[in-house]
C-alpha positions as CSV (number, residue, x, y, z in Angstrom):
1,X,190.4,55.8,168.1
2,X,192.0,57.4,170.8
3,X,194.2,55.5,173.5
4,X,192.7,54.4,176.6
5,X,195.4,56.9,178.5
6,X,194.2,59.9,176.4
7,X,190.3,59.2,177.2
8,X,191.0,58.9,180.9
9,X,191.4,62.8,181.0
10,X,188.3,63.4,179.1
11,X,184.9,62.9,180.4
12,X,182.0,60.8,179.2
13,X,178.3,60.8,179.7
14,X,176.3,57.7,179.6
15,X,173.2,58.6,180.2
16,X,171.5,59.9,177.2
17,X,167.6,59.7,175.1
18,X,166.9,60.4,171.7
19,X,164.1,61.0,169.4
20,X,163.9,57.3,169.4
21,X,162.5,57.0,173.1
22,X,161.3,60.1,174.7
23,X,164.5,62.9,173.8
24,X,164.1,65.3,172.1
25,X,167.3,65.3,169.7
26,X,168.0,63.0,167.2
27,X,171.2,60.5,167.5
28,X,173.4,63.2,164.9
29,X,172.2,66.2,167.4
30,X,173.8,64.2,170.4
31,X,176.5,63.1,168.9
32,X,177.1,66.7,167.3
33,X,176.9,68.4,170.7
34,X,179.0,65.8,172.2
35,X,181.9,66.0,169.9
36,X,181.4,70.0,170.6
37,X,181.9,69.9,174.3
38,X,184.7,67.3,173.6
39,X,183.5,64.2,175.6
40,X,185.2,61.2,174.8
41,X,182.5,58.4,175.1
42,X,178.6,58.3,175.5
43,X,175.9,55.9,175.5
44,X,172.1,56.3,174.5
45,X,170.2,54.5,176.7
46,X,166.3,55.1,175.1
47,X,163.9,53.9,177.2
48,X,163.1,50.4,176.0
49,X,164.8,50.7,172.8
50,X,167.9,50.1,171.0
51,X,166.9,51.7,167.3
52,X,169.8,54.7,168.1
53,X,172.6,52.0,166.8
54,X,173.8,51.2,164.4
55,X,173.7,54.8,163.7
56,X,175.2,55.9,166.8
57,X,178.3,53.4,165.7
58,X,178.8,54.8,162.6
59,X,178.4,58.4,163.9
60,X,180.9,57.3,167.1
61,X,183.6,56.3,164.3
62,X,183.5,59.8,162.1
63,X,183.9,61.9,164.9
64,X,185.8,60.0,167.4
65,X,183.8,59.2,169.9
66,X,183.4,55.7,171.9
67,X,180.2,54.3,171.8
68,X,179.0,52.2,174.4
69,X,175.9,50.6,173.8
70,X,173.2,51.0,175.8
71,X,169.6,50.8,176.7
72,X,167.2,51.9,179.7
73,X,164.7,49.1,180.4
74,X,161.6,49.6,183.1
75,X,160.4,47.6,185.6
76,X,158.6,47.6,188.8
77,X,158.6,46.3,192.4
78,X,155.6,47.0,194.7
79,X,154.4,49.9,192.9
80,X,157.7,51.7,192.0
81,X,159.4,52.0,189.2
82,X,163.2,50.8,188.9
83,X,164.7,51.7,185.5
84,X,167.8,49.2,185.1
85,X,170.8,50.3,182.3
86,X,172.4,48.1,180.2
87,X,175.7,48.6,179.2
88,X,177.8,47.1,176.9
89,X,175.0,44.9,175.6
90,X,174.7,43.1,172.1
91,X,171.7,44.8,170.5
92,X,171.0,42.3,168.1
93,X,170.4,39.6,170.9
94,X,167.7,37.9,169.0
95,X,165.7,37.2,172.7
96,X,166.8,40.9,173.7
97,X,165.6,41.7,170.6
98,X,162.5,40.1,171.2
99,X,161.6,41.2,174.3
100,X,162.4,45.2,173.3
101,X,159.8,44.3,170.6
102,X,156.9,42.9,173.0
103,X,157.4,46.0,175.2
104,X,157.3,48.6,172.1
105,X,153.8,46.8,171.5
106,X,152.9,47.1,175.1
107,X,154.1,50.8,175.1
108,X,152.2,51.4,171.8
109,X,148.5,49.8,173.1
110,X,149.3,51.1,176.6
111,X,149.2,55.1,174.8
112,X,146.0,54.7,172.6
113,X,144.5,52.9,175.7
114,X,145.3,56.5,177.7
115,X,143.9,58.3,175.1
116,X,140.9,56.2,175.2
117,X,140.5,57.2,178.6
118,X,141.1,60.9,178.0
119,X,138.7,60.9,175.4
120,X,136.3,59.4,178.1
121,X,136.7,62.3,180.3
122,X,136.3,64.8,177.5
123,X,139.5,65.5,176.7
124,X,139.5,65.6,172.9
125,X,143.3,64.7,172.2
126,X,143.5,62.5,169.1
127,X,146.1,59.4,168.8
128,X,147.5,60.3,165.9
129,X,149.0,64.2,167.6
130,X,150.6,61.2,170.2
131,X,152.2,59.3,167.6
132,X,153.6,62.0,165.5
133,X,155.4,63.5,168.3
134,X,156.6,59.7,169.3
135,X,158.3,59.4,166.0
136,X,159.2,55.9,165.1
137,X,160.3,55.6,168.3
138,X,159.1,53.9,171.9
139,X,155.6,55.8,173.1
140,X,156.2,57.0,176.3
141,X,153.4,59.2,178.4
142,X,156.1,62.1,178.1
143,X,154.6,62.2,174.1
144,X,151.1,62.2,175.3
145,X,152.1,65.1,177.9
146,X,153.4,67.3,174.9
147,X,150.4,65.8,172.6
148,X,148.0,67.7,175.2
149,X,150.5,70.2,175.1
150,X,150.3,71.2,171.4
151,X,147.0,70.7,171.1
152,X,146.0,73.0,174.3
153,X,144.8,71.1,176.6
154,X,146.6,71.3,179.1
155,X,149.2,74.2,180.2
156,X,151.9,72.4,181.1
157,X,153.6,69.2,181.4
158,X,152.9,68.9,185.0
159,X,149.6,69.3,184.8
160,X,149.0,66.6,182.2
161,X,150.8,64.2,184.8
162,X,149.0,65.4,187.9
163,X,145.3,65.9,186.2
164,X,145.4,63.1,183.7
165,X,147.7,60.4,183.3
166,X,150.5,60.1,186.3
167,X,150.6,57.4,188.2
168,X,146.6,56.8,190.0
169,X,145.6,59.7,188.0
170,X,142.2,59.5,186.0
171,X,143.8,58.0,182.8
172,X,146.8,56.4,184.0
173,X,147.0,52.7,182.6
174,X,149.1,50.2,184.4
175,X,152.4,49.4,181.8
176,X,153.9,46.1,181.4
177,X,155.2,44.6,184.5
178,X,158.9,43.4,184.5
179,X,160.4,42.3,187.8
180,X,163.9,43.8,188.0
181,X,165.4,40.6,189.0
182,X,164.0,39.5,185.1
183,X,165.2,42.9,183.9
184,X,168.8,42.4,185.4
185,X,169.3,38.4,183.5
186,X,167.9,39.7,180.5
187,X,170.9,42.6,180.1
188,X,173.2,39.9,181.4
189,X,171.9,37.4,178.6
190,X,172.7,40.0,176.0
191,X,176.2,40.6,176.9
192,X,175.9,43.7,178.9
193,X,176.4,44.8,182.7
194,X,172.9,45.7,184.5
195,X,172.9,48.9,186.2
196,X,170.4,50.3,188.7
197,X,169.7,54.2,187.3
198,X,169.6,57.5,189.4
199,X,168.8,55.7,193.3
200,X,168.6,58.9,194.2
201,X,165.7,59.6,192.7
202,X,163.5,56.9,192.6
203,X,164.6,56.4,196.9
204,X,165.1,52.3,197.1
205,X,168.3,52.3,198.9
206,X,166.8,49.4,201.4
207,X,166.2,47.3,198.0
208,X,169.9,47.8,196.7
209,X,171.3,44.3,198.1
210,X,168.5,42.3,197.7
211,X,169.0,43.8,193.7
212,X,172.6,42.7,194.3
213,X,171.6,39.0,194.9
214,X,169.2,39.1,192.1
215,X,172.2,40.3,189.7
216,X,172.7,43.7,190.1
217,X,176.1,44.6,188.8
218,X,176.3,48.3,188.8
219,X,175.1,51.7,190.0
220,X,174.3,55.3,188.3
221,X,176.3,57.7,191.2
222,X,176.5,60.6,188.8
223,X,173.4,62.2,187.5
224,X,171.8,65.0,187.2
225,X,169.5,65.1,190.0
226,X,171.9,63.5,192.5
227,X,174.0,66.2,194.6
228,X,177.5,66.3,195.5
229,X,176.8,64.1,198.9
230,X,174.4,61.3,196.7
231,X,177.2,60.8,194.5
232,X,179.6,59.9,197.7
233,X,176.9,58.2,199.4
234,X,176.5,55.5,195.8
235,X,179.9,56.0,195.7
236,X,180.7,54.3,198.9
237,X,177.9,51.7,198.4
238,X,179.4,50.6,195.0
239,X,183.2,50.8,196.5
240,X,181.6,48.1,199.5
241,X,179.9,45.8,197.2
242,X,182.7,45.8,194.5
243,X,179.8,47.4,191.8
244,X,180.8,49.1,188.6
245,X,180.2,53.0,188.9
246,X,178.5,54.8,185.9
247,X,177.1,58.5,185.3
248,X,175.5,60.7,183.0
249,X,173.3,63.5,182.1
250,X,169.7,62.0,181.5
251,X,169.5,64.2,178.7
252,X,166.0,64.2,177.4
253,X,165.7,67.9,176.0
254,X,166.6,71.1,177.7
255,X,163.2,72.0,178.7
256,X,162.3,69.1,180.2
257,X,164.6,68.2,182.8
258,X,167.0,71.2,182.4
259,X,169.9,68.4,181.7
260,X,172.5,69.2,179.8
261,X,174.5,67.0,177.4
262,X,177.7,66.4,179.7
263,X,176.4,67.6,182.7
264,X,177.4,66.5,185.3
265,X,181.0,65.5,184.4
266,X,181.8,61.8,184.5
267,X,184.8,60.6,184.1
268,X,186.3,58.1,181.4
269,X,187.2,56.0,184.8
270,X,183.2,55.0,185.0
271,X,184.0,53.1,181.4
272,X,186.6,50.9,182.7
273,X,184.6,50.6,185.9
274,X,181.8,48.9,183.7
275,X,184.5,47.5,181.6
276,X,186.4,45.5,184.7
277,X,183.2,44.2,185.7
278,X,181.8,42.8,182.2
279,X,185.6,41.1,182.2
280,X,185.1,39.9,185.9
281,X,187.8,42.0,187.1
282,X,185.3,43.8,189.9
């Protein structure tokens, strides 16, 4: 592997999904297209799942790139929806493991449950369209949005989510509620530092030190939807309340969310940032 020193003038990205969640690459894409735009460490952080290692390991190894494993775990607080990070976590935790099984199940019933629903309201999409776009990965609503895609029903994404199944919509089926305070020991139980993902998007700045009390240990400043003055804005926050600093693209697909693998850049300095606070340096 290459020295600490060499990686700190490369940059990283630690924010990415695969086929496994709700990406649209497979772990070898990701890591192929990191290793071509010569970024020095990543992380895939599937929603709710951890089936990306130990693939991603192996992969990390051949080509020289650090792996830091990761995962993107939901959970909810007076109707909004905090997505927490987990770094550096063990992901053969047996009651990690567990709990990423129970919420695969969840997601699984919680899809054929919206389809139901469609099916109510005349929307002929079958199940089966959902689950062979989900893969053998974790069924998110994104897969019943391109289901309804392929099968014309809809004529875009948005209009799946705004019609059909976003949040209140006529389908929409509540998901399996995690607190993020439960969310936040359950990354720290497995070894790993709990991050709070793009606050600039999901607005719950006023929440950030009562999440701090709870466990919070970290914050996402670079991402793709945060500008130039959000990522000094987290920036300051995490600087204040001595909190790791991480970043990376959200890389579902580059349709979806127009994200590009190592975009924006992050530096190898948000690695040791987690790294110093997993230690108890921070």
């Amino acid at each position: 592997m290459l020295s600490e020193s060499t990686h700190t003038k490369k940059n990283v990205d630690l924010h990415i999904h695969t086929t496994f969640s709700d990406g649209a690459s497979t772990v070898k894409e990701v890591f192929e297209a990191a290793h071509s735009k010569g970024i020095s460490a990543i992380s895939i952080t599937d929603h709710d799942c951890t089936d990306a290692y130990p693939l991603a390991f192996e992969l990390g190894a051949q080509l020289d790139i650090e792996v830091i494993p990761g995962v993107e775990l939901s959970s909810e607080i007076d109707g909004t929806d905090i997505h927490v990070l987990g770094y550096f976590i063990d992901v053969e935790n047996p009651v990690l493991v567990r709990k990423i099984d129970e919420m695969k199940d969840a997601r699984y019933y919680r899809a054929k449950k919206i389809v139901e629903n469609l099916n109510k309201q005349g929307i002929d999409l079958r199940f089966e369209t959902v689950l062979s776009i989900a893969g053998l990965g974790a069924i998110g609503r994104p897969h019943i949005a391109a289901a309804m895609l392929k099968e014309e029903l809809v004529y875009s994404f948005r209009e799946a989510f705004d019609k059909y199944i976003g949040y209140g919509s006529t389908a929409y089926v509540e998901k399996l509620k995690m607190h993020p305070k439960e969310v936040f020991d359950l990354v720290k139980q497995a070894g790993g530092v709990p991050v709070l993902a793009h606050p600039g998007v999901t607005h719950v700045d006023e929440r950030i030190l009562e999440f701090i009390r709870e466990g919070l240990q970290g914050i996402e400043v670079y991402h793709t939807e945060h500008p130039a003055s959000a990522e000094r804005h987290y920036t300051r926050i995490a600087k204040k309340h001595h909190l790791a600093i991480s970043g990376g693209s959200d890389f579902h697909s580059s349709n979806q969310n127009r994200s590009e693998i190592g975009i924006p850049q992050v530096p190898y300095a948000t690695v040791s940032s987690l790294k110093d606070k997993r230690e108890g340096i921070l």
